[in-house]
Residue, then its C-alpha position, 0 to 999 in steps of 0.5 A: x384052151x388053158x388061159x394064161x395063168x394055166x400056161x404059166x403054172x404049167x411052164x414053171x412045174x415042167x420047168x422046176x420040177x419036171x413035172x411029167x403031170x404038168x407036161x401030159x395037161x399042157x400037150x393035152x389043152x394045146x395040142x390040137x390047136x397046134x395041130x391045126x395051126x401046122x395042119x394050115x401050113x403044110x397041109x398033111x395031117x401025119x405030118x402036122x401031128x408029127x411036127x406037133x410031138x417034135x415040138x413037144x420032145x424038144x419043150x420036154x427035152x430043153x425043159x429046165x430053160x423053160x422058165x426063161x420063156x415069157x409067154x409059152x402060148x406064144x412060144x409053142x405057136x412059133x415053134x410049130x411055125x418054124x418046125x413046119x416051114x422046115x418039114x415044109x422045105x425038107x419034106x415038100x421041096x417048098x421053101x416058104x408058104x405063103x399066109x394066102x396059101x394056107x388052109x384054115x379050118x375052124x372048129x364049129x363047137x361053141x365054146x361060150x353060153x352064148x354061143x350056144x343060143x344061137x340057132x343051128x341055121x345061124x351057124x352054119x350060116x356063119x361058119x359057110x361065111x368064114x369060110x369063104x374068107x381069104x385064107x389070111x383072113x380065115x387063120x386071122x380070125x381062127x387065131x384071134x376068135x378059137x385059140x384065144x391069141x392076141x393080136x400084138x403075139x399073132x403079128x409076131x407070130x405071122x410077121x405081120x403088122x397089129x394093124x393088119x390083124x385089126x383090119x382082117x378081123x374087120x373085114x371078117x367080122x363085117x361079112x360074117x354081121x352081113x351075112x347073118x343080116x341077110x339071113x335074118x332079112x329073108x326070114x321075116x320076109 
């Protein structure tokens, strides 16, 4: 994922210059996390992908506007949101899609050092108990832990509360902490 100050500099070369380089490393550094996201609302992979590469041709085609836009993480997401839920109204005859009924899938790649020392047991240990999270939880916690957003942009993102997000991100972390204590326990047993 690029980290803010990579969203910035991007947005402003698209932006300035219509920096088609600038263009290709923003769509390749967030392009699957969109994916995913829109994956998660209307649950088809072509359609998901498409509804990514429309979001993309409008960023390119309204580029000279893009300067105006505070927070193009964040901006991308809604996007991908909005444009999913039309196709979801559009293509499935489904109005709206509900957070319970959306399907989260996470990336089991470790991104950090120290998620590389954790033991492959231990790992598969937490990514069966995330998910057997609620679907809310789950997206919660992929949004918050994988594609790095922050709470306050994720509860304008899902319109929900920040408040909500902190006691999802509780409960995940809770049950994730309890399940790798009982694997723990039961091996030095």
């Amino acid at each position: 994922m690029l980290s803010s100050g990579e969203f910035q500099e991007l947005r402003d070369r698209i932006a300035a210059q219509s920096d088609q380089k600038a263009f290709a490393r923003l769509y390749m550094g967030i392009q699957p996390y969109l994916r995913q996201f829109a994956l998660a609302i209307i649950r088809n992979q072509e359609l998901a992908e498409e509804i990514v590469s429309d979001v993309f041709i409008r960023i390119w085609q309204n580029r000279q506007k893009l300067s105006a836009v505070d927070n193009l993480k964040l901006y991308l997401y809604v996007s991908t949101r909005n444009t999913a839920l039309n196709y979801a109204s559009r293509h499935l005859r489904k109005d709206t899609i509900s957070l319970d009924e959306m399907q989260v899938t996470l990336n089991a790649t470790p991104a950090t050092p120290e998620q590389l020392l954790i033991t492959s047991e231990a790992l598969r240990k937490v990514e069966a108990e995330i998910q057997k999270l609620p679907a809310r939880c789950r997206l919660i916690f992929k949004l918050v832990r994988e594609d790095g957003l922050k709470y306050k942009d994720i509860a304008s993102l899902l319109d929900i509360s920040v408040k909500t997000i902190d006691n999802q991100m509780a409960i995940a972390l809770k049950k994730i902490r309890m399940a790798l204590q009982c694997n723990l326990e039961k091996k030095n047993s």
